[in-house]
N, C-alpha and C positions, 0 to 999 in steps of 0.2 A: 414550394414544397410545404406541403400543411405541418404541424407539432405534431410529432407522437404522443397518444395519449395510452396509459395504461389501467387497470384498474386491480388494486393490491390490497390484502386481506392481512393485517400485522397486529401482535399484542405487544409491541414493543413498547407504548406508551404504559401500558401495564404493568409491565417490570420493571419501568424507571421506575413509576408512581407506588410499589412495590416494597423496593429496598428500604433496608436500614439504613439510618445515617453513617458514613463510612468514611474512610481516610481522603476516598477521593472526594466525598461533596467538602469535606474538610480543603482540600485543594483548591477543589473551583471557588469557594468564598474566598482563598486567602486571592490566588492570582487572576481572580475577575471581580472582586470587590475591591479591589486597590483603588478604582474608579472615583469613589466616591472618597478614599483618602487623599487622592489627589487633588479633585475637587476642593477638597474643605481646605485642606495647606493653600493652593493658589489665593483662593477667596478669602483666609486668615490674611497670607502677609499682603495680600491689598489693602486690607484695611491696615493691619498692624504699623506697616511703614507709612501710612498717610500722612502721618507727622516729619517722620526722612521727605518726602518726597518735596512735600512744600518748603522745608529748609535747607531743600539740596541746592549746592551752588548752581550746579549747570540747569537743574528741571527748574525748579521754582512752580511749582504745581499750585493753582486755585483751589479753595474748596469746591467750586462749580468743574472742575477741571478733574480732582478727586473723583467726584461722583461720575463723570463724565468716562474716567478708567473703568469702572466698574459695570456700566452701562454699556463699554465696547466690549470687554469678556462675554455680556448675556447677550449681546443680536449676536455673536461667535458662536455662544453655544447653539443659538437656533440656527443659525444656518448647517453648522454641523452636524447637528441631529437631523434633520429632514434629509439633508444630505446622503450623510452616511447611514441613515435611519432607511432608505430605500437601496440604496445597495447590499447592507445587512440580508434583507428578503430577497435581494435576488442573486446573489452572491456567497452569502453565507455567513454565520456567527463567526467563526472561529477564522477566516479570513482579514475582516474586516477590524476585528480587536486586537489586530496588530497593526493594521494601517492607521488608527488613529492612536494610539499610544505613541509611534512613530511621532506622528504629527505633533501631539502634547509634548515632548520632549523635546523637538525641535524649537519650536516656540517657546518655551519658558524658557529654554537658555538664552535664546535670543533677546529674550527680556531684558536679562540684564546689562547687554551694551545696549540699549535705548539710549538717545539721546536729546531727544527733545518730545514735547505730547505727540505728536504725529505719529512716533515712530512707536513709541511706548504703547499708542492705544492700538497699532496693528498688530504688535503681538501677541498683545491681551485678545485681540477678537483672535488669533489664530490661537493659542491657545484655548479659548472658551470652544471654536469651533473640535479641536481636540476630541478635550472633554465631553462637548454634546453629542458626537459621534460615540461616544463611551460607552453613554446614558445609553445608546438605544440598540447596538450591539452587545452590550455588555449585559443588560437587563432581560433579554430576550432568552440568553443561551442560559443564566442562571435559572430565570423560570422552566426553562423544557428538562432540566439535568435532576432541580431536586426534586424528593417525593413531594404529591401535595401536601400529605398533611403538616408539613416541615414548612412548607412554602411562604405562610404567610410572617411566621417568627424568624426565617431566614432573611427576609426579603427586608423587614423592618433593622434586621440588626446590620444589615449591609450598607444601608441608607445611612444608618445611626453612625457608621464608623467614618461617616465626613467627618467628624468631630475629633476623631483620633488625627485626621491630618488637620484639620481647625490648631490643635495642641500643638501640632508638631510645628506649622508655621508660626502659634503664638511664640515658641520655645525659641524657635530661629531668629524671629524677629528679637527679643530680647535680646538673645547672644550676640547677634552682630548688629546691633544698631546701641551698644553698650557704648554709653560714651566716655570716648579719648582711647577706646580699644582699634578703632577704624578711622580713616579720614571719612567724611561725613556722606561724602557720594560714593562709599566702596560698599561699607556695609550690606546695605540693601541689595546693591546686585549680586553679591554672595548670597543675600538668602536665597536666592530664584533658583541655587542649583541644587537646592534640597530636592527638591522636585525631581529635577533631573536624574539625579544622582538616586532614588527610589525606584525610577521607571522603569530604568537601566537592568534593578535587581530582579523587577517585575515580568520584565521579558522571558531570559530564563524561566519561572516558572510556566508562564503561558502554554511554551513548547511541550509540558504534558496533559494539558487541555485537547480532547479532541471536537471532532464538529459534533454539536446540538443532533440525535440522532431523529428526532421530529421532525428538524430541518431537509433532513436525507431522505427520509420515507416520501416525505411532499414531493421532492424532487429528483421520484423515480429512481433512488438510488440505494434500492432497498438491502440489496446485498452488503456495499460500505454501512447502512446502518445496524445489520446486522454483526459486523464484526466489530463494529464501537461497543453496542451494548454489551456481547458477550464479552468485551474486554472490561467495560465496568464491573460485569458481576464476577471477572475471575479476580479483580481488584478486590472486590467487597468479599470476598471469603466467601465460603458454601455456607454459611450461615446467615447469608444473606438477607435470602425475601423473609418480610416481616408479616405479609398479609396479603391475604385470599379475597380480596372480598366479592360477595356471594351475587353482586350486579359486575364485576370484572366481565369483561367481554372485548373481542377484538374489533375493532376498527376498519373498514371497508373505504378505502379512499380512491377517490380519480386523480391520478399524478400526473405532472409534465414538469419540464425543467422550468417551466417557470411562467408565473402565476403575470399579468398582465398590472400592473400600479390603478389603469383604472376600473379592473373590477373590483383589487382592494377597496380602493375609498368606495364605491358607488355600493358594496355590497355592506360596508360597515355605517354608511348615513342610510342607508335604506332599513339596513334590519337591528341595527340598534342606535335609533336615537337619542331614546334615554340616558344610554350610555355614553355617547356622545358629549351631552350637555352635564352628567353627571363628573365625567374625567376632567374638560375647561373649566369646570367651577371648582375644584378641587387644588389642579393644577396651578392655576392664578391665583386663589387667595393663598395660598402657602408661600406661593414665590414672592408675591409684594410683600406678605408680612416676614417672612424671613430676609433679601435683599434689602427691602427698607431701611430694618433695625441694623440687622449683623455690617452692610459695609458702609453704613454711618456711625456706629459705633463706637470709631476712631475720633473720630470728628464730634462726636458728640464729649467725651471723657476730652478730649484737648481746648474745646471751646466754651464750654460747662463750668468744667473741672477743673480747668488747667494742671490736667495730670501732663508728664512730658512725654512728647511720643516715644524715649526708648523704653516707659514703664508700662506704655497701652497691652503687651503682649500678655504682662500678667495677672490684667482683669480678662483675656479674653480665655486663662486657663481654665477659672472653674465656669466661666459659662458653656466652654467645650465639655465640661465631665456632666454637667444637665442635661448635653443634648446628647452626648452618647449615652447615658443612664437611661433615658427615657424609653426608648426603643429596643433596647433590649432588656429589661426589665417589663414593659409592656407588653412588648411582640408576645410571647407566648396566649395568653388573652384576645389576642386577635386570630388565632386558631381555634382557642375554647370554645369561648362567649362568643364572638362570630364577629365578621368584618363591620356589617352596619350600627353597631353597638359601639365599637370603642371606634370608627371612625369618627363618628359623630359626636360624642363624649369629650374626645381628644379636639376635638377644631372648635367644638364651645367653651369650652375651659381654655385655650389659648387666647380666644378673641376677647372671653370677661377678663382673663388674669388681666391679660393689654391695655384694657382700659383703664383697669385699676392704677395701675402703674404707670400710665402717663398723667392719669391725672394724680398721684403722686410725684411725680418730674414734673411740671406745670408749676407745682405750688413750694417747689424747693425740698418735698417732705424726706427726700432722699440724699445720701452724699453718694461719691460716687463706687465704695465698695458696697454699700446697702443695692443702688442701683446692678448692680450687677448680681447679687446673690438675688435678686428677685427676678432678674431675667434668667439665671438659671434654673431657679422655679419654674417658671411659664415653661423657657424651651423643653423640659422636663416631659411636658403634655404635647406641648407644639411640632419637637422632631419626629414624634411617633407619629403625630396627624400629618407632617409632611413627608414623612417615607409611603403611610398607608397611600396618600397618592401617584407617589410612582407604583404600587402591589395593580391600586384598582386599575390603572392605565393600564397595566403591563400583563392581564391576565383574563380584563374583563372581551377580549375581539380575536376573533378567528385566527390560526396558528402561522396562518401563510400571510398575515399582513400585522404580526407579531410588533417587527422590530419597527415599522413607518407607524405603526399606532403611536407607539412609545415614544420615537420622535417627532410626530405631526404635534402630540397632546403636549411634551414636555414645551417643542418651541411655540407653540399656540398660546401653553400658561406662563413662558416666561416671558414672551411680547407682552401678554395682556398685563400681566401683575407684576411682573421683574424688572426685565430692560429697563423703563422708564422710574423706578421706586432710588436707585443710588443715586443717580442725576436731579431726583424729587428731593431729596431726600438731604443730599447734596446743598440746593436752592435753599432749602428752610433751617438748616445749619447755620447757614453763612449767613444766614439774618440777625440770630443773637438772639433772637426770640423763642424762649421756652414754651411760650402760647403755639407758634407755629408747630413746630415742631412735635407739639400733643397733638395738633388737630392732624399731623399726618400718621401718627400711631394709632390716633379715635379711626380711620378709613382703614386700615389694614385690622382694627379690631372688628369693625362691621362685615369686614371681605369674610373673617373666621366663622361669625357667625351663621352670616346666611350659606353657606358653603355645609356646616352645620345640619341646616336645616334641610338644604338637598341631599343630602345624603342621609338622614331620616327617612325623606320620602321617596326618592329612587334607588337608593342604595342594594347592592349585588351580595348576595348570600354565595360568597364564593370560597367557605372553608373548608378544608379537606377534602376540595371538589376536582379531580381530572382538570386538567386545562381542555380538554376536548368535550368538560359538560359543560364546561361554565360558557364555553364559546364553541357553536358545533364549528368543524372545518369548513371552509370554501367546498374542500374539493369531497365533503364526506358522501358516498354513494348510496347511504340509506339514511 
């Protein structure tokens, strides 16, 4: 029995894209941007406890074993993201960002009865796997909900508040890894339940999230889309729509319940290469130069420094208040001025500061509170250029292969440039050598660079734009 297909004429996308900012976009950032607080707390107390970990009686963790934790979390988040990145599209937004929340919660508790690296690093990859389902359900239904012109400044400040959870596990980590406050193997697996204990509060909100109404249109289900958005705008006050504008027009789409995985990919290497090779260059150099530094960190301030691991937590406060500063203090500027301007700006100015600053660590010119007020600097530039590449992934490819873009490109740049950079990273720690150590900062300054320079030359004019200009639909009928 063949798929019904239908053919449907909606300005729905118009009146999202329409609205003022209102209580309810206020809503979807706090209870689907928790993502990215979650994210940055896991990824804090990995590194924060690295110092617990190796002087835990029962772990006894290597530095190569450190990086090697950190490294099971990123092949977790890719498999998650592709994963739950293709059930998102075919399933739904607002389905799916409860199954993997689920998932993150279970995991991280689990975390902390580990009992040897085996077991510690399964639950980091199910955990990362979590998370990377997050990224690509969670990114998807933010992009279709707010207006565009809000988009680009939303989407940068959402990213940015990994930092807020960065904080929150630096704060944790101090508190319970205080010594002669805890026996020395308790501590730490107390902090894993911060996590838990947030997710928990998280749910509850979720429940007044409705489904992506983009999502519904595609998949023929034009009536439930109709009574989300009309329950938006009775949310947003009759004061509501903020603008008319004078190219506003409906939308004519061919629906079916559901779009095929391989016309997604074959429609999106076919009809935007550029964009393609634009999203992996972005996506990788951000993730090695961010995973590189942030979860060697630890390990660099204890083996450098000989600062103690239960002090690591409060150099990594104010370099958490540079990368949340950066991005929302930016973001708006990447709606102004425009996406290819301060993309580019932001990933060159992260890769010069980097160099600078290794080869200031190289030559001892720093101790280790200067070293970190100047990586607060840099991350300042840097979180903004690694949020703008989850924005260009997340808005540059057609509506119906939304959410598998976001996790094809996230797990593609975190293989390429992640996964292997804490394990790298990890290696040239445990050496003792400040030389190495620069020369792995000089590669992740080079990645900024040229990543820089592509997105000069193909970069996507996509501010203030419809998500349906910037990417026509699959199924669009004209």
């Amino acid at each position: 029995m063949s798929e019904r297909v239908a053919i449907i004429e909606t300005d729905i996308p118009a009146r999202l894209d329409r609205l003022r900012w209102t209580r309810f976009h206020t809503l979807v950032v706090a209870a689907l941007g928790i993502t990215w607080i979650l994210d940055g707390l896991e990824v804090t107390l990995a590194g924060s406890i690295a110092g617990a970990l190796q002087e835990s009686p029962v772990l006894r963790f290597s530095p190569a074993e450190i990086g090697g934790i950190g490294s099971a979390y990123l092949v977790g988040a890719v498999i998650g993201a592709v994963l739950f990145g293709y059930l998102t599209d075919r399933f739904g937004r607002r389905r799916l960002f409860f199954v993997t929340l689920g998932l993150y919660l279970t995991a991280t508790a689990a975390t902390a009865f580990s009992w040897d690296f085996a077991s510690f690093a399964l639950f980091r990859l199910l955990t990362g796997a979590g998370i990377g389902g997050e990224y690509a359900a969670i990114n998807s239904a933010i992009q279709e909900l707010v207006p565009a012109r809000f988009r680009g400044r939303t989407d940068l400040a959402i990213n940015g508040s990994f930092w807020i959870g960065a904080a929150l596990g630096a704060f944790g980590a101090v508190t319970f890894l205080r010594p002669g406050w805890l026996p020395a193997d308790l501590g730490w697996r107390i902090a894993f339940g911060i996590g838990a204990a947030l997710g928990l509060g998280v749910l509850l909100l979720r429940r007044h999230i409705p489904e992506s109404p983009r999502w519904l249109i595609l998949h023929d289900r034009l009536p439930e889309a109709e009574r989300v958005i009309d329950g938006i705008e009775r949310r947003a006050g009759s004061g509501a729509p903020a603008a008319h504008p004078e190219n506003e027009r409906n939308i004519r789409l061919i629906v079916s319940a559901h779009t095929p995985v391989a016309r997604m990919v074959a429609a999106i290497l076919r009809d935007y290469p550029q964009r393609v090779a634009l999203g992996l260059t972005l996506m990788s150099a951000q993730a090695f130069f961010y995973n590189a530094i942030f979860f060697s960190y630890a390990l660099v301030l204890t083996r450098f420094y000989a600062i103690p691991a239960a002090d690591v937590g409060w150099y990594i406060l104010p370099f958490a208040l540079g990368n949340f500063l950066g991005p929302l203090t930016l973001g708006p500027l990447f709606d102004l001025i425009g996406r290819k301007a301060m993309i580019g700006t932001t990933y060159a100015l992260s890769g010069v500061l980097l160099a600078v600053v290794g080869w200031l660590f190289r030559h001892g010119q720093v101790d280790a509170a200067q070293l970190t007020l100047c990586w607060t600097g840099i991350f300042f530039f840097a979180s903004a250029a690694a949020s703008s590449a989850y924005l260009t992934v997340s808005e540059s490819f057609p509506l119906e292969a939304r959410a598998l873009a976001i996790a094809v490109f996230y797990a593609l740049g975190t293989a390429l440039g992640g996964a292997v950079s804490p394990w790298l990273f990890g290696i040239l720690v445990g050496t003792g050598e400040r030389s190495a150590v620069f020369a792995g900062y000089l590669f992740g300054a080079a990645l900024m660079i040229a990543a820089a320079l592509v997105e000069f030359a193909i970069g996507i004019r996509a501010e203030r734009q419809p998500l349906e200009s910037v990417a026509r639909p699959l199924s669009a009928a004209d």
